[in-house]
MARBAKE-963037 format. One line per 8 residues: number of its first residue (from 1); their letters; for each residue x, y, z of C-alpha. Coordinates in Angstrom, 2 decimals, always signed. Layout:
N
NUM) a) X:Y:Z | ...
REM end
This chain:
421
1) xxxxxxxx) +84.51:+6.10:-35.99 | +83.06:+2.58:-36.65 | +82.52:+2.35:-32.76 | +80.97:+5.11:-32.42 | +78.43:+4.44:-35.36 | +77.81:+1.06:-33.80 | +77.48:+2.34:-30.43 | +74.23:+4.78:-32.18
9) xxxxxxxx) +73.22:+2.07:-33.89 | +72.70:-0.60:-30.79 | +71.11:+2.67:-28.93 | +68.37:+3.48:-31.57 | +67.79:-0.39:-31.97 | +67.21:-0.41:-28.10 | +64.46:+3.10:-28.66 | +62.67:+1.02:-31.07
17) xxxxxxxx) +62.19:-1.86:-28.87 | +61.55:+0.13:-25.87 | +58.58:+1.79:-27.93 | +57.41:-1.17:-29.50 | +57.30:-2.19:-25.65 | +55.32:+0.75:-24.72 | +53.20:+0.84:-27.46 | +51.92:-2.60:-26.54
25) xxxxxxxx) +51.94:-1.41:-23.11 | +49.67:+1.18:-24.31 | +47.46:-0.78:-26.37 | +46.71:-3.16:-23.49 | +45.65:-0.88:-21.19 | +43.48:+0.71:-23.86 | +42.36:-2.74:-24.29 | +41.86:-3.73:-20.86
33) xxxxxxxx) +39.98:+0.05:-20.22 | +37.62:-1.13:-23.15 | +37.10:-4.62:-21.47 | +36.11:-3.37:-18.48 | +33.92:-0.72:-20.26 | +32.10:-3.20:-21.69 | +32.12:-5.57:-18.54 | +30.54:-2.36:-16.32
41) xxxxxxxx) +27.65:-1.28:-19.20 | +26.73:-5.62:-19.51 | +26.38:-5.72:-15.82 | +24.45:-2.25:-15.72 | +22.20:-3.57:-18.64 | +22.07:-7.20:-17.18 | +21.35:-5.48:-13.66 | +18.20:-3.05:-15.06
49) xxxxxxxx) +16.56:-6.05:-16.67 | +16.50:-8.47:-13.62 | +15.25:-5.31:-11.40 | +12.67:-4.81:-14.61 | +11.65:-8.47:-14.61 | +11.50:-8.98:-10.78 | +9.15:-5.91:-10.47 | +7.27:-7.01:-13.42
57) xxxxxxxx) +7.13:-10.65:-11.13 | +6.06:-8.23:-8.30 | +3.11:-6.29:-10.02 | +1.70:-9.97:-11.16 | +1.35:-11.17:-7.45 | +0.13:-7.16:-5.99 | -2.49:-7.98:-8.72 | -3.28:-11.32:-6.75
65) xxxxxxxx) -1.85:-13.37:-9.51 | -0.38:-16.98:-8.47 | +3.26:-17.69:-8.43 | +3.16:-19.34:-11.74 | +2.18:-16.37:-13.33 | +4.67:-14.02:-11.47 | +7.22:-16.05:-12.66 | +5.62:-15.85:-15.98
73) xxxxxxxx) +5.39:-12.08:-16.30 | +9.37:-12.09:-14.90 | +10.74:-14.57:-17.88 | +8.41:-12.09:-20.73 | +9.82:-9.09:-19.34 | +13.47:-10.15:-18.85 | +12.57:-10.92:-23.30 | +11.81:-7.75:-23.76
81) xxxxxxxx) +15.16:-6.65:-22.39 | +17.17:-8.73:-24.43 | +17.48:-12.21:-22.35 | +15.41:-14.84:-23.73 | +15.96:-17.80:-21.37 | +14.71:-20.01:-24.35 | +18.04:-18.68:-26.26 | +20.29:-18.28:-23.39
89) xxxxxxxx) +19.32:-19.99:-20.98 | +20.77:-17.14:-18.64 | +17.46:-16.45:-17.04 | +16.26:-18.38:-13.45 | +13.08:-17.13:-11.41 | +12.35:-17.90:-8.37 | +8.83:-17.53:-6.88 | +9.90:-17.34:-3.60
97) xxxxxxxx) +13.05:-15.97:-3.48 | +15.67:-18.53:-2.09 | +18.00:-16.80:-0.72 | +18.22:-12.94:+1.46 | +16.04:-11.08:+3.30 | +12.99:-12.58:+1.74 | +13.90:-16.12:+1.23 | +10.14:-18.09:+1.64
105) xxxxxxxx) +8.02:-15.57:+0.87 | +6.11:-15.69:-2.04 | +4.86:-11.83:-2.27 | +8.72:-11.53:-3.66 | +10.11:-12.28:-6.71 | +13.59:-12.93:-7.05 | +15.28:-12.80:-10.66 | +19.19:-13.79:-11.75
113) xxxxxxxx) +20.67:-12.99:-15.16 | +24.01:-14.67:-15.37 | +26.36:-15.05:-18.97 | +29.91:-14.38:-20.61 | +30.77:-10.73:-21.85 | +32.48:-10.95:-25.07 | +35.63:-8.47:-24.39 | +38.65:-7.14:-26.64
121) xxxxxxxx) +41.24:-8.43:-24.64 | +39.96:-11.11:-21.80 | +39.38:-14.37:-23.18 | +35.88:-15.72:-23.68 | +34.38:-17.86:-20.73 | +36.99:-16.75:-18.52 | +35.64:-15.81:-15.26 | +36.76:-12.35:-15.54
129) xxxxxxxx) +33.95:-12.02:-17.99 | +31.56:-13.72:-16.28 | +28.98:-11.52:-15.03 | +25.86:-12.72:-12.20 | +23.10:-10.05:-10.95 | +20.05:-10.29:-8.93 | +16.93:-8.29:-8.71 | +14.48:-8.65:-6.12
137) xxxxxxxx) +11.17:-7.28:-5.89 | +7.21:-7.47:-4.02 | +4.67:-6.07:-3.12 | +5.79:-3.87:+0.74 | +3.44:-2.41:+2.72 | +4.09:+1.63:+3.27 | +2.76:+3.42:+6.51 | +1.77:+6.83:+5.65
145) xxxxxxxx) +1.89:+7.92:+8.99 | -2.22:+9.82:+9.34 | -4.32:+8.06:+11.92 | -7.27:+10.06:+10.31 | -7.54:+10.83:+6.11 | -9.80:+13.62:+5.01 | -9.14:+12.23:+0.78 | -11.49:+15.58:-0.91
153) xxxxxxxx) -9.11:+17.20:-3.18 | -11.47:+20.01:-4.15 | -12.31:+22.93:-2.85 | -14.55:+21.32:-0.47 | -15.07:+23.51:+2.76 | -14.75:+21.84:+6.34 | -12.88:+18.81:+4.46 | -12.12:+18.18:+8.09
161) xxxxxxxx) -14.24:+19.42:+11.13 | -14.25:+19.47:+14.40 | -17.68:+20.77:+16.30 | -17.24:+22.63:+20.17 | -18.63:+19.24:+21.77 | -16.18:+16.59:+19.78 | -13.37:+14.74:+22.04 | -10.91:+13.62:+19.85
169) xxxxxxxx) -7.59:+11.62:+20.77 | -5.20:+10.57:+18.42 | -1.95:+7.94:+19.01 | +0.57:+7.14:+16.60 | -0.33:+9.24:+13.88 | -1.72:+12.41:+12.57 | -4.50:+14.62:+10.63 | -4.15:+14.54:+6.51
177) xxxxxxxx) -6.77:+17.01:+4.99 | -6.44:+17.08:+1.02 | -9.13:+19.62:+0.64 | -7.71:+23.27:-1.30 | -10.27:+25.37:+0.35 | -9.69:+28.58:+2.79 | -11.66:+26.65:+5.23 | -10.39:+23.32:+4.32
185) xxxxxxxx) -9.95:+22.15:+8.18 | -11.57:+24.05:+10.54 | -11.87:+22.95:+14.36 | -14.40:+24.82:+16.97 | -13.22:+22.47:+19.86 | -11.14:+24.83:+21.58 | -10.69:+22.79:+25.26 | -6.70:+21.82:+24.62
193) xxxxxxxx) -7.69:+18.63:+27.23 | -10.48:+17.15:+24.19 | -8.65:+17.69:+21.65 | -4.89:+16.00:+21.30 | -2.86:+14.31:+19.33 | +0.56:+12.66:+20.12 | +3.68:+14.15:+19.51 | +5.46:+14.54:+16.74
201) xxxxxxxx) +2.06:+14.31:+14.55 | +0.23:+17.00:+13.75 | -2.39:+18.51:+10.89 | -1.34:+18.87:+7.40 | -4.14:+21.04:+5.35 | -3.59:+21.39:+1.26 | -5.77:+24.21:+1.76 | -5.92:+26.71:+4.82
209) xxxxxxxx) -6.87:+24.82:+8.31 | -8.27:+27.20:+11.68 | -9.20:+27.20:+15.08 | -7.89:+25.40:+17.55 | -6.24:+22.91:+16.20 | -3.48:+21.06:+19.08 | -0.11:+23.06:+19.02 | +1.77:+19.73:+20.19
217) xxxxxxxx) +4.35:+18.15:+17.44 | +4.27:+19.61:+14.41 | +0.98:+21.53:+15.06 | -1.31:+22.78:+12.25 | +1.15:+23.05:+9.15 | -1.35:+24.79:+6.27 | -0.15:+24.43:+2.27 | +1.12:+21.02:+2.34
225) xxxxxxxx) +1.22:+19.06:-0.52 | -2.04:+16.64:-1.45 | -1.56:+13.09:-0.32 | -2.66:+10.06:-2.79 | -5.23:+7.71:-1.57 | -3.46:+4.91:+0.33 | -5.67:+2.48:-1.14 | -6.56:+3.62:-4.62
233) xxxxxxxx) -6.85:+0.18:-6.75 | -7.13:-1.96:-3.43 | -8.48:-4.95:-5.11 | -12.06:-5.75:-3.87 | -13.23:-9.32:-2.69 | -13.81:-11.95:-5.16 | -17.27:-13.58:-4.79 | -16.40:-16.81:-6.56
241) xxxxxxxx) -17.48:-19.35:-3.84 | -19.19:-17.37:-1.37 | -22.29:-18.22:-0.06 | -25.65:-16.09:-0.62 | -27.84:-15.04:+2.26 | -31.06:-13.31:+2.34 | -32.04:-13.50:+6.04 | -30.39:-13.18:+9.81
249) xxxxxxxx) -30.92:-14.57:+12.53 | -29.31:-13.60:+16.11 | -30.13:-16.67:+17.50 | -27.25:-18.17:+14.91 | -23.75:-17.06:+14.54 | -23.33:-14.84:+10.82 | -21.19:-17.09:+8.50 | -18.59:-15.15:+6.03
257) xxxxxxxx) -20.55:-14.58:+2.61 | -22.89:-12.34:+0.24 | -25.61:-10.64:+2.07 | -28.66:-9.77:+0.10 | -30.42:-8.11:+3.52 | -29.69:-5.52:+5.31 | -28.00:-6.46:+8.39 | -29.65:-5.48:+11.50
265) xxxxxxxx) -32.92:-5.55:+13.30 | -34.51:-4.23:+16.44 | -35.52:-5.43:+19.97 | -31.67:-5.38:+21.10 | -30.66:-7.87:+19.43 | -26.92:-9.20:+19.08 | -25.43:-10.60:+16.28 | -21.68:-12.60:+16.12
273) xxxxxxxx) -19.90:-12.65:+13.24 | -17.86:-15.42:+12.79 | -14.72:-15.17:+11.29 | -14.50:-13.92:+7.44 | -15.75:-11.91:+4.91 | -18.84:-10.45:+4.62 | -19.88:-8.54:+1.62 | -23.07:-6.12:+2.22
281) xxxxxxxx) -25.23:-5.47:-0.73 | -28.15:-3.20:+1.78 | -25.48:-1.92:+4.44 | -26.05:-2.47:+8.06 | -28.35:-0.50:+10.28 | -27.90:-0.88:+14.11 | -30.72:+1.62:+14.60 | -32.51:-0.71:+16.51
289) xxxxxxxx) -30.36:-0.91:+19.02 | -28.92:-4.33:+17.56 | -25.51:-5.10:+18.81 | -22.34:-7.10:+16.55 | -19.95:-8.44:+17.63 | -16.71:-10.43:+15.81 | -15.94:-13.94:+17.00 | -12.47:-15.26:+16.83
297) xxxxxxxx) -9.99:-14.67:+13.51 | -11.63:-10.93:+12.89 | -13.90:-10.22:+10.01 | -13.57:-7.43:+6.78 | -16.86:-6.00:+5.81 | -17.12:-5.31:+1.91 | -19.82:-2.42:+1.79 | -21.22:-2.68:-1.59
305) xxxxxxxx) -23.97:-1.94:-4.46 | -26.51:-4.40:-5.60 | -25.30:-4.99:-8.63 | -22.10:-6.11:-7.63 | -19.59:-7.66:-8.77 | -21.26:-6.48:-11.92 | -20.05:-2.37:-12.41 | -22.88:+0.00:-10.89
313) xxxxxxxx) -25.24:+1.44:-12.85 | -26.73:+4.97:-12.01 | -30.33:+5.06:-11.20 | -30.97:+1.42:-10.92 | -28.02:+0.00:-8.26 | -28.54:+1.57:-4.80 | -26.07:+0.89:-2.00 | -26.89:+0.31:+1.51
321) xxxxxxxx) -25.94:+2.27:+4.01 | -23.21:+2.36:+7.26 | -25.38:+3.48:+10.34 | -24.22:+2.63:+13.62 | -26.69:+4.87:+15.21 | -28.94:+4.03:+18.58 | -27.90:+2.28:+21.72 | -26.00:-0.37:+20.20
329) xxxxxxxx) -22.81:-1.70:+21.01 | -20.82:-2.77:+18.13 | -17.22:-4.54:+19.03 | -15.17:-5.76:+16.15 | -12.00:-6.82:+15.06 | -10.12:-7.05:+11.42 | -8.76:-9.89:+10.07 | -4.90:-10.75:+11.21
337) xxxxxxxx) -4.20:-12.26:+7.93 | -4.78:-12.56:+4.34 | -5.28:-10.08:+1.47 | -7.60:-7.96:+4.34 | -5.24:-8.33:+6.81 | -5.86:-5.38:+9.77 | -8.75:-3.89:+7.34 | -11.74:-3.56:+8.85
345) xxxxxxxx) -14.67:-1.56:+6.81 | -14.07:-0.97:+3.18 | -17.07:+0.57:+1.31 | -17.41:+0.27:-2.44 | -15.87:+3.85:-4.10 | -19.35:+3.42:-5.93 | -21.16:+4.28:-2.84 | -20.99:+7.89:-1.92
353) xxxxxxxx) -23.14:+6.95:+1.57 | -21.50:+8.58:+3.88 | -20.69:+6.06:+7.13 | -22.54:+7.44:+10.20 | -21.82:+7.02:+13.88 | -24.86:+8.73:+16.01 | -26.84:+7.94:+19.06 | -25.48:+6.91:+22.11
361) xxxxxxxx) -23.80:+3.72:+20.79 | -20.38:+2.47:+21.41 | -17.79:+1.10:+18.55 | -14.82:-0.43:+18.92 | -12.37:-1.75:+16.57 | -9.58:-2.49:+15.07 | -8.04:-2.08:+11.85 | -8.66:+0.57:+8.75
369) xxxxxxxx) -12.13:+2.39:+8.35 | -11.92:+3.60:+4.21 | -15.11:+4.86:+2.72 | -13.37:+6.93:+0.04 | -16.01:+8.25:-1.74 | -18.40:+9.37:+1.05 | -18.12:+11.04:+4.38 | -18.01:+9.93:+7.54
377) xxxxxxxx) -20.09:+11.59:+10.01 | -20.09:+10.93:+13.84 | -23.08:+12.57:+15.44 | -23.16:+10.78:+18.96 | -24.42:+12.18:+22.15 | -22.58:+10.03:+23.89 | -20.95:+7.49:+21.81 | -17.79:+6.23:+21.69
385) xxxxxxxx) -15.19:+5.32:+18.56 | -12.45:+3.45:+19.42 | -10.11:+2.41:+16.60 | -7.18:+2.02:+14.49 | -7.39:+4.70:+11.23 | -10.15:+6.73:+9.63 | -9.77:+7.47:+6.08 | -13.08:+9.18:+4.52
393) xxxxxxxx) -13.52:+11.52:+1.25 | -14.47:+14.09:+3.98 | -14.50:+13.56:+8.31 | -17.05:+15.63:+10.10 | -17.08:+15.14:+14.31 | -19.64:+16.72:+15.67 | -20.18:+14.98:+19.04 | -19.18:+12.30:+21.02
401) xxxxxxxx) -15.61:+10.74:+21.87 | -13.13:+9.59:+19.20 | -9.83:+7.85:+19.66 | -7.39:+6.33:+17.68 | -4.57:+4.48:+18.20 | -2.94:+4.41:+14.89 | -0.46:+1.64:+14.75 | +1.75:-0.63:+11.72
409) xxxxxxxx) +0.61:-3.63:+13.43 | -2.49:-2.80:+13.75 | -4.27:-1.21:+10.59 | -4.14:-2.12:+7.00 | -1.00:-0.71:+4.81 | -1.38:+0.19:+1.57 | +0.58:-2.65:-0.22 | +2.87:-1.63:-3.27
417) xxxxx) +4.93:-2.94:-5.47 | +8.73:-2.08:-5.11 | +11.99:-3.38:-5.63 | +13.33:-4.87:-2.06 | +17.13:-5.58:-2.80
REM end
């Protein structure tokens, strides 16, 4: 009997072991579940603040701000999260980014949060606990894909229109009319052969669009959904520096600067503007039959109010106008580079001018047209627009030829900030 006593005895001693054992077992991998709990949440926290802080980096240098203070805005925002680099010194900013897709370029922000995750189980500073992210973020441009931008959200009738005797041609993009009305977009040109745009673009009316709009790509689509103003908050040009002019002279190329005349003049006159920008404070009028032409390097004309930079004030500021009207020839191209890159005419959303094209002139250019707040009106017999993108508060074509070839390279993007990788 004592053996067989002895023999439960050594059995039950080996169960408690064997439980202990899987007790411990147990506990570790509840342990080592909890350590990497806490390892995944610190890297998702760790991971939102450097995306937080690089796009805070990123709004800083949209805004025009210099490196210094991108990298400025990055280390506050990253100690609003949590990660004080004065404390733990886990924080490192780099105005350009030095390494990826964006290495070099200083419209990116890159931001690293690096530091030990205190855990149940793991040891401290082992590198199992050791946790590095990286947020990177700048300011992208976006391509919204409409070679011409009728912006009236209202109900605003013929947001868009076409007259029997326009000849429009559009490349590379198509027709955006924000407009809610039942005759938001209407088009009378009914001659398939004057009126086409490439495929797969098409028209896309808020509202309710009619007449013979081209059936090629996506044709006339009617209750789309209202488009935002690609360049809503596009900063406007500083005048710190420039130069004030209150005369022109043909004889003498136009220098970059602050013009307190209108520009134009009569007697067929032609006038070269040298590379730059030009900020208009009594709009241009080619009326007399003056011609303008852009040198070398492109040029961004800044169609503005008297007043400015100061804010405008109603029933004392006036703003020029934009008439290309008359015989003139006017032949100009944007800017390659810079904050105005591939924009070409940007009037003042204080100015509710509308832009006019009429006469028998010709216009050429590249780059972005915007007048937001006003329309544009083209009223030629037989003139000629040849450009890059049209975006106006409303577009009426009445006569004349119109073509656009709506390109990326070619026309300004609305820049925004975003996170990049």
């Amino acid at each position: 009997m004592r053996g067989f006593w002895g023999g439960r005895e050594s059995e039950g001693g080996q169960a408690i072991v064997l439980i202990a054992i899987s007790f411990l077992a147990l506990l570790m991998a509840v342990g080592l579940a909890i350590d990497a709990g806490q390892l995944f949440v610190a890297r998702r926290t760790m991971q939102e603040a450097a995306d937080a802080a690089a796009y805070a980096g990123a709004v800083v240098r949209y805004q025009l701000g210099s490196t210094t203070a991108a990298r400025t805005a990055a280390y506050n925002d990253a100690t609003l999260n949590g990660y004080d680099n004065t404390v733990c010194g886990c924080v490192t900013v780099h105005v350009p980014p030095t390494s990826g897709l964006y290495s070099g370029n200083d419209e990116y922000v890159e931001v690293i949060i690096t530091g030990y995750v205190k855990t149940a189980l793991v040891p401290a500073q082992s590198a199992l606990t050791y946790v590095h992210v990286r947020g990177v973020a700048g300011a992208e441009p976006l391509n919204n894909g409409y070679a011409i931008m009728a912006l009236d959200r209202g109900n605003t009738p013929n947001g868009f229109y076409a007259a029997s005797n326009a000849d429009i041609h559009l490349t590379g993009g198509g027709i955006l009319v924000n407009s809610s009305s039942a005759t938001a977009g209407v088009s009378d040109e009914c001659t398939a052969s004057r009126f086409t745009i490439e495929t797969p673009y098409g028209t896309d009316v808020h509202g309710t669009g009619s007449g013979c709009f081209p059936t090629t790509g996506s044709g006339l689509l009617n209750s789309q959904p209202q488009q935002a103003d690609p360049f809503a908050g596009f900063p406007k040009p500083s005048t710190t520096g420039m130069l004030h002019y209150n005369s022109i002279d043909p004889a003498i190329p136009l220098l970059p600067g602050i013009y307190d005349v209108q520009m134009g003049g009569a007697g067929n006159q032609t006038f070269q503007m040298t590379s730059g920008i030009y900020i208009l404070k009594y709009g241009i009028n080619t009326a007399g039959n003056s011609d303008f032409q852009s040198l070398a390097g492109g040029v961004f004309i800044f169609n503005t109010h008297t007043n400015y930079p100061s804010a405008f004030r109603a029933g004392i500021d006036t703003c020029g106008p934009i008439n290309l009207s008359g015989n003139a020839t006017t032949n100009l191209e944007a800017m390659t580079t810079g904050t105005y890159k591939n924009f070409l005419v940007y009037q003042d959303p204080a100015c509710t001018n509308d832009m006019t094209i009429s006469g028998n002139g010709n216009f050429a250019g590249t780059g972005t047209i915007y007048v937001p707040n006003a329309g544009f009106v083209f009223d030629g017999n037989n003139a000629t627009l040849t450009g890059s993108q049209l975006v106006a508060k409303t577009v009426n074509i009445q006569n004349g030829n119109i073509t656009i070839n709506f390109d990326a390279g070619n026309t300004a993007q609305p820049i925004l900030p975003r996170l990049s990788e």
